[in-house]
C-alpha positions in Angstrom: 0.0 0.0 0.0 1.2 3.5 -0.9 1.7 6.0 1.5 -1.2 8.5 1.7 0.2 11.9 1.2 2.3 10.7 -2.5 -0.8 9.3 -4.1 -2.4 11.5 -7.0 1.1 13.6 -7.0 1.0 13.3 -10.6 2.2 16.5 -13.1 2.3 16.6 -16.6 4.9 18.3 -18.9 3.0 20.1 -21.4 5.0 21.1 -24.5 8.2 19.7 -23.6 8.3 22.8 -20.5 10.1 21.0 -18.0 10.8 24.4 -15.7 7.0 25.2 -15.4 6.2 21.2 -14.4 9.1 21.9 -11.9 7.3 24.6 -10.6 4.3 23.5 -10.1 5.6 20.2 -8.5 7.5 22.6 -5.8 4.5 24.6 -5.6 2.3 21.3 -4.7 4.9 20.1 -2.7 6.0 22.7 -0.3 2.0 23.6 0.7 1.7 20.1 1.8 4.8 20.4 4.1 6.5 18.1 2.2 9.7 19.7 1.2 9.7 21.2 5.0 9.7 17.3 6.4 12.6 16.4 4.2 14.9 19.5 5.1 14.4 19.0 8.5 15.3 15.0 8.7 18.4 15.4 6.8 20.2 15.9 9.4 19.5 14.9 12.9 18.1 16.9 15.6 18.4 16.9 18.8 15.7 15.9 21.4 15.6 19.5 22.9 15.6 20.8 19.2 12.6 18.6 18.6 10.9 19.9 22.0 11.6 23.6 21.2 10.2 23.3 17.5 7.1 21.7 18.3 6.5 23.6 20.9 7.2 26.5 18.5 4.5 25.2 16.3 2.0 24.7 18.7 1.9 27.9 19.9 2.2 29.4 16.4 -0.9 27.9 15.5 -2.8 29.0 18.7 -1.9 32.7 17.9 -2.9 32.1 14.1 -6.4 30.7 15.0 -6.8 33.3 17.8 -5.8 36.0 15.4 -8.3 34.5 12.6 -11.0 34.5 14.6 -10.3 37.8 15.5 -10.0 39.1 12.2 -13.1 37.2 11.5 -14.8 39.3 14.1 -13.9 42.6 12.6 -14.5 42.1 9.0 -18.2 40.6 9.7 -21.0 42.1 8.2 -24.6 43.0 8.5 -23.6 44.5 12.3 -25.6 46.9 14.5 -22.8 48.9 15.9 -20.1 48.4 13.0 -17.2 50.1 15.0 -17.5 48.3 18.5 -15.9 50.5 20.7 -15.8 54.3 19.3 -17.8 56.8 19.8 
């Protein structure tokens, strides 16, 4: 069985243009983390490396989703006071 995140990774060359199928693999590739994962286990790192960087990434994404739904908050429409908090 094939690992799940390399199925359907598929790009076609159109027009003998190697550089743009290049591109878009990179493209594909790097959104999915992928590139990131191999760059990072190339070399070995160190148990407090590993503890720092995830902990690094968890709180990353708790300030991302905090300042999503923030932003959400703001930008939301069809409001009865539509500047909360001036006068």
């Amino acid at each position: 069985m094939r690992h799940v995140a390399f199925i359907a990774r598929t790009v076609f060359v159109q027009n003998n243009d190697v550089e743009s199928a290049c591109k878009v693999l990179n493209r594909i590739l790097g959104k999915e983390g992928i590139l990131e994962q191999y760059r990072r286990t190339r070399y070995y790192e160190k148990p407090f490396q590993f503890r720092r960087r995830i902990n690094f990434e968890r709180c990353k994404a708790i300030y991302n989703e905090d300042m999503e739904r923030k932003i959400k908050f703001v930008l939301r429409k069809n409001r009865l006071d539509p500047y909360p908090g001036c006068l």
